[in-house]
N, C-alpha and C positions, 0 to 999 in steps of 0.2 A: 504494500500500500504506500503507494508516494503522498510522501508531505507537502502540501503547497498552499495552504492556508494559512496566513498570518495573522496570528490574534494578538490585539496591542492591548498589556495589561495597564488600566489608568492610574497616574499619578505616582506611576514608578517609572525608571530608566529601562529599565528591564522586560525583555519579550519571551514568549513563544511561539515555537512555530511548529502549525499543524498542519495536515488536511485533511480530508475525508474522500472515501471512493465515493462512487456514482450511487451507487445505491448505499445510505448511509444505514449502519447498525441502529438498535435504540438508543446504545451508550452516546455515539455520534451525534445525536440527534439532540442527546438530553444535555450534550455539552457546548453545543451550537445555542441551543434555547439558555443557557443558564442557572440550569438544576445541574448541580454539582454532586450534589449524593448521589442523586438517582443513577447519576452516570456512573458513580462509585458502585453501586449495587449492580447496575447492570454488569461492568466489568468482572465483578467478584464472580457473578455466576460464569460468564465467559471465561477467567479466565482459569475454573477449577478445569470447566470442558476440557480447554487445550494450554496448557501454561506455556506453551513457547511461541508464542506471539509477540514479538517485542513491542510490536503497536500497540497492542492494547497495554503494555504495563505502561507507556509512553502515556496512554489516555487518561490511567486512572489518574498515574502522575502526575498531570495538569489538572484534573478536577482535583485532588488534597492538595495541591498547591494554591487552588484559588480558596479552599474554605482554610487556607493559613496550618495545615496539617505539614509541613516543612518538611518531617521524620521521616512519616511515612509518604511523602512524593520521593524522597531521597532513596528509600528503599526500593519502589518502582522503576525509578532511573539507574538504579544500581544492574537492577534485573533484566532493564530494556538492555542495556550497554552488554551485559554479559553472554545478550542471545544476537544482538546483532552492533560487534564491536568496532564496523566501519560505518557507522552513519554519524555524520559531524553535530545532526541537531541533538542526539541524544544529548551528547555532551556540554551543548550550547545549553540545554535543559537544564542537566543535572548543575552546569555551573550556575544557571541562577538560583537554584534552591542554594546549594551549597552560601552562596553572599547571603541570601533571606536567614541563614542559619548562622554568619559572621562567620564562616568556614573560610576567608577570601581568600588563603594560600591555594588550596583543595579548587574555587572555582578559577582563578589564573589559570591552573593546569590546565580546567578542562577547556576553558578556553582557547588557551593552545594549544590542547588536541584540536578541538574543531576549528580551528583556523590551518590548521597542517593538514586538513582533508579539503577545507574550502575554504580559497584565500580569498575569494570574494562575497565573503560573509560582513555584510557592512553592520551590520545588528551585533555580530558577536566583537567587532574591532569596539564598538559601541559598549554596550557593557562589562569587555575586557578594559576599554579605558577606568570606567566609573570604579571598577577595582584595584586597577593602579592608583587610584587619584586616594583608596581608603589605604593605600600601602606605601604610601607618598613615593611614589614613583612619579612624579610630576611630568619628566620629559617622556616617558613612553606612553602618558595616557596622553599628552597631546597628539602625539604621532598617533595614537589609537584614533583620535575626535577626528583628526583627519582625514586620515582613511578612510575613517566611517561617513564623511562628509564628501569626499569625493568617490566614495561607490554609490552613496547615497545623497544627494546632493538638497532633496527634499526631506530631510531630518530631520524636522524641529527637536526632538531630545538630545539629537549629538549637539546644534550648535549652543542649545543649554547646557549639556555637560560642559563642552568645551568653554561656555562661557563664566559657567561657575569655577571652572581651572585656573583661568586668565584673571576671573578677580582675584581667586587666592594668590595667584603669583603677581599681582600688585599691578597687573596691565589692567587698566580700569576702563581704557579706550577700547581696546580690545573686546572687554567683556560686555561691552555693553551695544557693541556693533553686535555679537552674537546674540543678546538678549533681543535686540530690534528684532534680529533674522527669525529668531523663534517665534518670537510674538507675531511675527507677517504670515507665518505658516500656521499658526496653530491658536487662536487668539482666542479660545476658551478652556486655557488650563488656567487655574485662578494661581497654580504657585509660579507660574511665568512672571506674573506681574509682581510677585512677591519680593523673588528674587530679585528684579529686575530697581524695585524700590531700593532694597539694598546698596546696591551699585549707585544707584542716582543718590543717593543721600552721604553713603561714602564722598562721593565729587562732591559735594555738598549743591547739588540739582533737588533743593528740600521741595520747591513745587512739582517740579517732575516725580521726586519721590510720595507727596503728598497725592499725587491722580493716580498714580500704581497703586496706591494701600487704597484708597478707595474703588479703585478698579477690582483690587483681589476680594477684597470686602461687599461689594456687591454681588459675588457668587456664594461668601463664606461671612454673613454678617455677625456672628456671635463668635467669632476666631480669635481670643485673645490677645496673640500675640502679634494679629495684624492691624489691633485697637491699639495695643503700645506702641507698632511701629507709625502708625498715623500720628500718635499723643507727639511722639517724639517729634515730628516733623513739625506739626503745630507748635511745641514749644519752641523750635530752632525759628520760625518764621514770626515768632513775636505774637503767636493766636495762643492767649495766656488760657485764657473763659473757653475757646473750645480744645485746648489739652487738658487739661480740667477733668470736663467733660469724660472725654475718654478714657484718663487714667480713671479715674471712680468706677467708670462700667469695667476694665480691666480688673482691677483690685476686685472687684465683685464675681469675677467671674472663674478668678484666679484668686481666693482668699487666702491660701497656705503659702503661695505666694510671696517672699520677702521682696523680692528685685521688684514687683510693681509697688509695693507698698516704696521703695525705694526712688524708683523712676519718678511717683506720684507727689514723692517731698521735696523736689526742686523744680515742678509745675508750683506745689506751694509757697516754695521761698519767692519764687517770681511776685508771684501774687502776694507777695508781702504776710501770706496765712503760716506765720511763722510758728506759733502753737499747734499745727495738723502737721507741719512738716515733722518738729519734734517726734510726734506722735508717733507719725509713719516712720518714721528713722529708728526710733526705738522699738519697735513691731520687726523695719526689715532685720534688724538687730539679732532679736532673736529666733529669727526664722534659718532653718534648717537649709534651706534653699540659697541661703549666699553664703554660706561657708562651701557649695559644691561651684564647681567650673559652670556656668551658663552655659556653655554653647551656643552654638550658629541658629538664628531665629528661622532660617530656613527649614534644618530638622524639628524645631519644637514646633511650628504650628502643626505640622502633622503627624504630632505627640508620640516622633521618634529617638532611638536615642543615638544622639551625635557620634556620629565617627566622621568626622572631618577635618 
């Protein structure tokens, strides 16, 4: 059964890739529609029938990998690989679970395994970068974003990775040529514009960065951390009353919170509300939350944990 369907998993960097014969099984069918168990079930029975079907352990594999079962797709891709050990997507598979499980040595390999079977794999150059970039391999995930960029030249996630590389590596021009590219190609992932605030507020572009957090925010309006990153901007542009604002909904939303209670007491001091400031200063104080590393506001709105 050749593979030739492409399914783009949302709001990650990371793909799979499938296809279905002409005449699709039930499992086929229930993983095309979006019943993820059911396909899981249909396989179980299939594959007691005949367990040396690499496909179907490939199938179950993507259905526990979409309901976040990470272990057990790993075990399936183990199984695909073992019955049919020259096909380059297994591999491309099992290395994304492998990153989903912080395994990233384990998915590099497999990565270049299946770049060594198919070198015109722009998807796999593509999230073999995004794993260089958690292994600080800076200069090979660029050559990966390229690559992937020039096999695939309508990419919106490479010239995001690539552009979130180019901010870490302090080329800010750079990243933000790529944020524009993504955004022309893809202009309803709401962490595009996130990210893309970022960079514009870094250059300190606080109006450019203030229309990107409202841009993100009108897909995602109770997002915490895209309430802070607006507060912020508001406060840098002299809008004391509507950072305010936002830092109070923030604090509220995020109560255990120390860093907004923090953020929210030099919107105070502005405001001359020098008794709240104390307050909140003595709150962020003793809050658990600023004695750890914050991390990158990119992985916390999608209340991931930073590796960047």
């Amino acid at each position: 059964m050749k593979r030739k369907l492409y399914i783009l998993i949302c709001l990650s960097f990371f793909t799979f890739h499938f296809s279905f014969s002409q005449q699709e099984t039930p499992g086929e069918t229930a993983l095309k529609n979006g019943d993820y168990q059911k396909a899981i079930d249909y396989y179980d029975i299939a594959i007691k029938g005949n367990s040396s079907n690499a496909d179907m352990f490939d199938f179950r594999g993507y259905a526990k990998y979409k309901l976040k079962d990470y272990k057990g797709a790993l075990e399936d891709y183990n199984k695909s690989i073992k019955l049919a050990p020259f096909d380059p997507e297994a591999y491309f598979n099992r290395g994304n679970v492998e990153h989903e499980l912080q395994e990233d040595v384990s998915a590099l390999a497999d990565y270049d395994k299946c770049l060594s079977m198919k070198a015109d794999y722009g998807d796999a150059y593509n999230n073999r970068a995004n794993v260089k970039v958690i292994l600080k391999d800076s200069l090979g995930a660029l050559l990966d974003y390229n690559s992937a960029i020039e096999l695939e030249p309508d990419s919106a996630k490479a010239y995001l990775g690539r552009g979130n590389l180019k901010f870490k590596m302090l080329d800010i021009r750079g990243s933000l040529v790529d944020y524009n590219k993504a955004i022309s190609m893809d202009s309803n992932r709401p962490d595009y514009y996130f990210q893309r605030a970022e960079v514009r507020d870094s250059s300190k572009d606080y109006k450019g960065a203030l229309k990107d957090y409202n841009k993100f925010l009108s897909f995602i309006p109770d997002m915490p951390f895209g309430i802070q990153g607006r507060a912020d901007c508001e406060l840098k542009l002299g809008k004391i009353k509507e950072a305010l604002k936002d830092y109070n909904e923030a604090v509220e939303l995020l109560p255990k919170d120390g860093w907004a209670y923090l953020d929210r007491s030099f919107a105070e001091i502005q405001a001359k509300q020098y008794k709240e400031a104390i307050i909140d200063c003595n709150i962020a104080s003793r809050s658990y939350s600023i004695g750890k590393k914050r991390g990158c506001k990119s992985c916390a709105w999608r209340l991931q944990s930073c590796r960047c």
